[in-house]
C-alpha positions in Angstrom: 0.0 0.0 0.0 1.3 3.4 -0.9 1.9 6.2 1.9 -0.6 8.3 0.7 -3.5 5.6 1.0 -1.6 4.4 4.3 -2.2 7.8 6.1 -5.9 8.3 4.5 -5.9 5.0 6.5 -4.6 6.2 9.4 -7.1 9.0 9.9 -10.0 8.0 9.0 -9.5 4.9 11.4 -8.8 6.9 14.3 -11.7 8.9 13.6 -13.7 5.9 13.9 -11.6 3.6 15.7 -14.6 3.5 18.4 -16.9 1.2 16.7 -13.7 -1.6 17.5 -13.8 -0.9 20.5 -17.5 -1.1 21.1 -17.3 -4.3 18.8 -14.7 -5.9 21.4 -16.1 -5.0 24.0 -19.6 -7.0 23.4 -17.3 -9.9 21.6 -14.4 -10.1 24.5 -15.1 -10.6 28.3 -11.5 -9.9 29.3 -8.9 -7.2 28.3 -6.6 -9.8 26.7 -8.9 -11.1 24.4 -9.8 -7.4 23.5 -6.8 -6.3 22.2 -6.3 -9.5 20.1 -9.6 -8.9 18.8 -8.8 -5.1 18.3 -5.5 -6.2 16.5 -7.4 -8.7 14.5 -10.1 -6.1 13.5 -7.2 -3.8 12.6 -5.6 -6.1 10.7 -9.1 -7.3 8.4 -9.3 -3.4 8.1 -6.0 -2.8 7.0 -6.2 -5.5 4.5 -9.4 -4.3 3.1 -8.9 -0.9 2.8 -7.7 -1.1 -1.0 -10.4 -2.4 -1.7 -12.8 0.4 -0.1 -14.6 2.3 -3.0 -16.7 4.8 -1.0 -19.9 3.3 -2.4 -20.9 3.9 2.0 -19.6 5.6 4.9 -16.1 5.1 5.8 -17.8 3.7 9.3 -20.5 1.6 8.5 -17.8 -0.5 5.8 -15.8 -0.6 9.4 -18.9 -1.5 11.3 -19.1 -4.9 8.5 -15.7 -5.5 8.4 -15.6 -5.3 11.9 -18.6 -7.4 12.8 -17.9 -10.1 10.6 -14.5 -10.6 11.7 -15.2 -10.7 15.5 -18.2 -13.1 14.8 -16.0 -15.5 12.3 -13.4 -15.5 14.9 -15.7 -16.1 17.8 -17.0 -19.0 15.8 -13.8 -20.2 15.4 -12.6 -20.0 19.0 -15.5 -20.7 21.1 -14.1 -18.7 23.5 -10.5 -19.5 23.2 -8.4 -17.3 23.2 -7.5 -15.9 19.2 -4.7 -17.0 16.9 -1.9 -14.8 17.0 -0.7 -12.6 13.4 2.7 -11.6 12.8 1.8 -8.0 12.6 1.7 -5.3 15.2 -1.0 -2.4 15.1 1.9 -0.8 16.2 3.3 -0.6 12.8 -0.3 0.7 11.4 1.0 4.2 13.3 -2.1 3.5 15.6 -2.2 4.6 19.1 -4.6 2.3 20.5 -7.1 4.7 22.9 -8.9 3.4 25.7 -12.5 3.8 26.7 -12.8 2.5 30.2 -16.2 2.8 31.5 -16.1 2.9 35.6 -20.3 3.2 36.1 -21.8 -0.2 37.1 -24.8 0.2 34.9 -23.1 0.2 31.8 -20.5 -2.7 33.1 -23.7 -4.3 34.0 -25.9 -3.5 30.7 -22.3 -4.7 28.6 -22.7 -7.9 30.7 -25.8 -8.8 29.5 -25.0 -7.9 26.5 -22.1 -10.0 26.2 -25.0 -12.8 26.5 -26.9 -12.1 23.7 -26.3 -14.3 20.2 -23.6 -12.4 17.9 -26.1 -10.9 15.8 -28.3 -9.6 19.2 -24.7 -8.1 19.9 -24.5 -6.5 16.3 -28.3 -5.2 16.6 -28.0 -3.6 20.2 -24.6 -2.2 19.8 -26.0 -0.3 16.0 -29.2 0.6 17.9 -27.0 2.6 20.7 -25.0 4.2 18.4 -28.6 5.2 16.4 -27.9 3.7 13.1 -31.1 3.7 10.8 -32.4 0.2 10.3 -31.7 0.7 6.6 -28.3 1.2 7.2 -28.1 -1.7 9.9 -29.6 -3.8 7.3 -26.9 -3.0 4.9 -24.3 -3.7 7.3 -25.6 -7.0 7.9 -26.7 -8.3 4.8 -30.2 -7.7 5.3 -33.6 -5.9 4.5 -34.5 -2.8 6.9 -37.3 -4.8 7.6 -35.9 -7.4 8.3 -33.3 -5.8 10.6 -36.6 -3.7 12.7 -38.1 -7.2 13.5 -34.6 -8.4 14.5 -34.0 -5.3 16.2 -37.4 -5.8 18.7 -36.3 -9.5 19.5 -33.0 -8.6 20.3 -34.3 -5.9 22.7 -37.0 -7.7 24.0 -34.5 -10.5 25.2 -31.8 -8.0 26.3 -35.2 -6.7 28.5 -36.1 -10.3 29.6 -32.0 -11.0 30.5 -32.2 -7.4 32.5 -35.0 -8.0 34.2 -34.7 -11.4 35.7 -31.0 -10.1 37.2 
């Protein structure tokens, strides 16, 4: 990859470099497996980004690459930890930010969260950042109607799991 297209990289990932971290943090239960999982992410990104043609936003292509990698991985693992790559985010140029979140009710509300089926986790985590359902549809492959009916079962059994605490 050229410079040019490595630092248009650069930016507009650390403009957006959020929606990993949300992603990891309903995919991982630990800090370990969340920076392997950020890496990862990083990594699918990295290698995709020639191929980005701007046909959608910068962040919801980030939001699919994103999602699909953490769900093919935690497929793959069950829960074990992730395969280790060769390559360090560290020589991406990327500082890797935290977003620590001391209140106990959104520990608690990630927590149940984190026990929802991957594509719950994709639906609730779009829904709080208030992506249209047309354009959580397109980032998972299906119709906006499709994704509202998804979208009210995953949140009526993200209710149930909050309610029976």
């Amino acid at each position: 990859m050229n410079s040019g297209l490595e630092k248009k990289f650069i930016d507009v990932f650390k403009e957006n470099q959020r929606i990993v971290h949300k992603i990891c943090r309903i995919y991982t239960d630990n800090s370990e497996d969340h920076e392997d999982l950020f890496q990862e992410i990083t990594i699918q990104l990295w290698k995709s980004y020639p191929g980005f043609r701007g046909e959608s936003k910068f962040s919801t292509w980030m939001y699919q690459v994103a999602l699909n990698t953490a769900m093919t991985l935690f497929k793959k693992t069950k829960k074990q930890h992730f395969q280790q790559v060769d390559i360090s985010v560290s020589c991406l140029k990327i500082r890797e930010e935290s977003y620590e979140d001391d209140e106990h009710k959104v520990k608690e509300m990630y927590h149940h969260i984190y026990s929802l089926t991957d594509i719950e986790k994709a639906l609730i985590m779009m829904y709080l950042d208030n992506k249209p359902y047309k354009e959580i549809g397109n980032i998972l492959g299906i119709t906006e109607g499709n994704a509202r009916v998804k979208m009210n079962r995953a949140k009526n059994n993200l209710k149930a799991k909050i309610n029976t605490k």
